[in-house]
C-alpha positions in Angstrom: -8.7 23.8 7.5 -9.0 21.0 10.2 -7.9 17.7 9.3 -9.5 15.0 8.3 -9.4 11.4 6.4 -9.5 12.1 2.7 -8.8 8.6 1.0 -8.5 4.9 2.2 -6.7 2.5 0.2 -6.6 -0.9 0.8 -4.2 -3.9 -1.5 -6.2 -7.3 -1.1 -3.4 -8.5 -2.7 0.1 -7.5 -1.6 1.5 -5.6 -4.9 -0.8 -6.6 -7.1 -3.8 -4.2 -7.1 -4.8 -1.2 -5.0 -9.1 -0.8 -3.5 -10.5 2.7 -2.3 -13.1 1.7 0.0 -15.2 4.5 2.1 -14.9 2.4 5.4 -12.2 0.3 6.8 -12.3 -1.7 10.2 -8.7 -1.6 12.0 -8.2 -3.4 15.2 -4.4 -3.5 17.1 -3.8 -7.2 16.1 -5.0 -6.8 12.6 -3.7 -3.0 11.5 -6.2 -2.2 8.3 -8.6 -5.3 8.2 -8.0 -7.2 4.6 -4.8 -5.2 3.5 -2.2 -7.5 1.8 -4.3 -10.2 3.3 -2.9 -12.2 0.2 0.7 -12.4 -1.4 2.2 -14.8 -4.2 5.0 -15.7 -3.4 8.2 -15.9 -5.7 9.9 -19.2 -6.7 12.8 -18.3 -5.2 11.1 -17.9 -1.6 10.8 -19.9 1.7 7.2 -21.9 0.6 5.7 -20.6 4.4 2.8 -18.4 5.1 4.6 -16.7 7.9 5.8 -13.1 7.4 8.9 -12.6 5.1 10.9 -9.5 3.4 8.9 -7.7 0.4 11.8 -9.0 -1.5 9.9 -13.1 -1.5 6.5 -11.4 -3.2 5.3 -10.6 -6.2 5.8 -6.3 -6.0 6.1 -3.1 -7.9 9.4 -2.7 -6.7 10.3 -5.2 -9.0 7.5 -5.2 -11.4 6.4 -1.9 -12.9 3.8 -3.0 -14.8 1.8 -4.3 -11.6 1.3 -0.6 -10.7 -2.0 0.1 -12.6 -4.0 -3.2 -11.2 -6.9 -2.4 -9.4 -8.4 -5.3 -7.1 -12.1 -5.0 -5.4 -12.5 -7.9 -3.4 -16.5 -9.2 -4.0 -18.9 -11.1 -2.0 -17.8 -14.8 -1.2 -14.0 -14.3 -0.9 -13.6 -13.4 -4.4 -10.9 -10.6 -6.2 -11.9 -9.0 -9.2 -8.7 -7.3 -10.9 -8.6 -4.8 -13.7 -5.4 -3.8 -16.0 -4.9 -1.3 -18.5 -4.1 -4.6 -20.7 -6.1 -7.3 -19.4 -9.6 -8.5 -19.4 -11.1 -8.3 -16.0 -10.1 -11.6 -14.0 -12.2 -12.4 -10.9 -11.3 -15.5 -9.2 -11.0 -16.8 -5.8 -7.9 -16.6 -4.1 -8.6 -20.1 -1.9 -8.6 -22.2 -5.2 -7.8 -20.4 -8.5 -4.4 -18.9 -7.6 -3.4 -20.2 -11.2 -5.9 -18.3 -12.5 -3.8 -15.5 -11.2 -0.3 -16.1 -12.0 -1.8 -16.9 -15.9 -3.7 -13.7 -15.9 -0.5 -11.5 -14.9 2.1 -13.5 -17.6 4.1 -10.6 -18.8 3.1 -8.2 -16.1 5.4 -9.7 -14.7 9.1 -9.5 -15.2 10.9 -12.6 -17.3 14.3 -11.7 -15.6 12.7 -11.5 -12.0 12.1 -15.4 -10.1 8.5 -16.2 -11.2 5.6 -16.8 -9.1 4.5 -19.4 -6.8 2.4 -19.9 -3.9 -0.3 -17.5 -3.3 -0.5 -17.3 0.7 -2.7 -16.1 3.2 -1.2 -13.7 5.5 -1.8 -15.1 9.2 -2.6 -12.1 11.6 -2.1 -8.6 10.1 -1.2 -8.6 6.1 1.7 -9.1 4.7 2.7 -5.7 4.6 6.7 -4.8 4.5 6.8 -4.9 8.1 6.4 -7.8 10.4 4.4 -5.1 13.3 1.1 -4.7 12.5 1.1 -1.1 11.2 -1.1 1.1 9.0 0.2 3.3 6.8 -0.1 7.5 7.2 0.2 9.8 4.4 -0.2 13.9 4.4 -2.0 15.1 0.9 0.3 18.3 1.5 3.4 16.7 1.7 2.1 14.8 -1.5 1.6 18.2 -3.3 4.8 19.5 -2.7 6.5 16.4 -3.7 4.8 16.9 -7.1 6.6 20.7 -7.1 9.4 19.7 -6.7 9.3 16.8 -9.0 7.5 19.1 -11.6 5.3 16.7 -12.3 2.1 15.1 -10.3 2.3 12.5 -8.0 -0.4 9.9 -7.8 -0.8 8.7 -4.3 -1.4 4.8 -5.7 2.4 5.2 -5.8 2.9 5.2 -2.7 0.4 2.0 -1.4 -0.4 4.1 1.6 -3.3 3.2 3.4 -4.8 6.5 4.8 -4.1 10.0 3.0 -4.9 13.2 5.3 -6.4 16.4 4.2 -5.5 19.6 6.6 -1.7 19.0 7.6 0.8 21.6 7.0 2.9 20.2 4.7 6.1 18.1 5.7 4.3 18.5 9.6 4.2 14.7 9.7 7.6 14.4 9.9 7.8 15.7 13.5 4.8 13.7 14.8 6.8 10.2 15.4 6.6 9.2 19.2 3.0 11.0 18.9 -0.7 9.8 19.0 -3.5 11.0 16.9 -6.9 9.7 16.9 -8.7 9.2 13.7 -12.6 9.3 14.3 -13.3 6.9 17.0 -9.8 5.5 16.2 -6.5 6.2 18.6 -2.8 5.7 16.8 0.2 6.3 17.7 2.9 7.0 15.4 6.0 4.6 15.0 8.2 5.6 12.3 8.8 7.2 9.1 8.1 5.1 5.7 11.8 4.0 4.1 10.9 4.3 0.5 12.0 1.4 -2.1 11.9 1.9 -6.2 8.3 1.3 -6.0 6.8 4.5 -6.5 9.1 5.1 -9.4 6.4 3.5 -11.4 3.5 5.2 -12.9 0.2 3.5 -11.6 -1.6 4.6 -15.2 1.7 3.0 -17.6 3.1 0.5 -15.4 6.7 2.9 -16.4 9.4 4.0 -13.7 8.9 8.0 -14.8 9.7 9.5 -11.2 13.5 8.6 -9.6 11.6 9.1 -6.5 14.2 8.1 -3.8 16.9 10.9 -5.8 13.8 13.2 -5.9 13.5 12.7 -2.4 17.3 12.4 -1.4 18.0 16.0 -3.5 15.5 17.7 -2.2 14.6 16.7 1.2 17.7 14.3 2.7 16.3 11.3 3.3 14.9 8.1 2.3 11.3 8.7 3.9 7.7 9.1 2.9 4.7 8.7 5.2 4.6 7.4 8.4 4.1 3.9 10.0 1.5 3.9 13.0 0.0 1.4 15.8 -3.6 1.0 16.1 -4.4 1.2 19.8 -8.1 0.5 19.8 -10.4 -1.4 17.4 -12.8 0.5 15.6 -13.9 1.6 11.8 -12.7 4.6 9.7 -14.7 6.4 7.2 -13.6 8.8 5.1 -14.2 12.7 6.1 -13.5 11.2 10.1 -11.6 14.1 12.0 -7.8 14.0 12.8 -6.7 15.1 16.0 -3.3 15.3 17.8 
């Protein structure tokens, strides 16, 4: 089977929500245009919209139960969000961020610093990298991670941005240092994806049901997941584009 672009998945909101659009526009500066475009900021952070570690922002790392938000973003500027437990919020992230933080209230740990600031990311999103990088993941290597974990593996776990179909599975880990070109797109790839605890949590329960870095660490000796890449010419993906080496 040849290989081609099977999901997109974009997070208006860094950690809080995930958006499976059919098109995406990705430029060098940008990476994938309106991913993590917003973050809220912890109380504990550096009050700055510059770039900072995912540690400062609200995330599932840290807060299980944001794993089963969804977030479209609307017409206008507006987010609308959706949670197993929650009426659907839409608001507008220039001038309701309280709207926000009241809507998530015990989605969000007691014991973790509470939230702030929603900001703006300047450039590319706030993504857990201060490069502007999308994110690569193989649907293969996805299916035998759910093998081996006896269990199946949602991709929302992972918050990658674009899932291929047509990879040999585990292939992607020998394709750093290479370029690929995604429909009238040209990457090249970076660098593995260092996992946190974030995929431990379900994005259906909000629970951590999957150890996945000792899932990963048992069976396969490392850390990683997916694979950072650079965009090297602007353009827009759609879903079923060809992959090519």
């Amino acid at each position: 089977m040849s290989a081609r672009l099977a999901e997109i998945r974009c997070h208006p909101i860094k950690g809080i929500g995930h958006w499976a659009p059919d098109q995406a526009d990705v430029s060098p500066q940008g990476a994938l245009h309106g991913d993590r475009a917003w973050a809220l900021l912890t109380e504990r952070a550096e009050d700055t919209d510059a770039w900072q570690r995912r540690k400062n922002f609200l995330v599932v790392a840290n807060g299980p139960d944001l794993a089963p938000i969804s977030a479209e973003p609307l017409e206008g500027g507006q987010i609308a969000l959706t949670h197993p437990r929650r009426d659907r919020l839409v608001f507008d992230p220039e001038t309701e961020a309280q709207a926000l933080r009241d809507w998530l209230g015990d989605l969000w740990p007691e014991r973790q610093p509470g939230p702030a600031r929603l900001v703006r990311a300047k450039g590319h999103g706030m993504t857990d990298m201060p490069d502007p990088f999308v994110s690569i993941g193989s649907r293969a290597s996805l299916a035998a991670l759910s093998e081996i974990a006896g269990m199946d593996v949602d991709p929302r776990r992972f918050r990658i941005n674009l899932w291929i179909d047509g990879w040999a599975a585990w292939a992607e880990t020998q394709m750093v240092g290479q370029r690929l070109k995604i429909g009238p797109v040209e990457l090249e790839i970076d660098q593995p994806i260092e996992r946190c605890r974030a995929p431990d949590a379900n994005p259906e329960t909000g629970t951590r049901d999957i150890p996945m870095l000792g899932v990963l660490m048992d069976n396969r000796d490392t850390r990683d997941f997916g694979l950072y890449a650079r965009v090297l010419n602007p353009g827009t993906l759609t879903l079923g584009d060809p992959v090519s080496p």
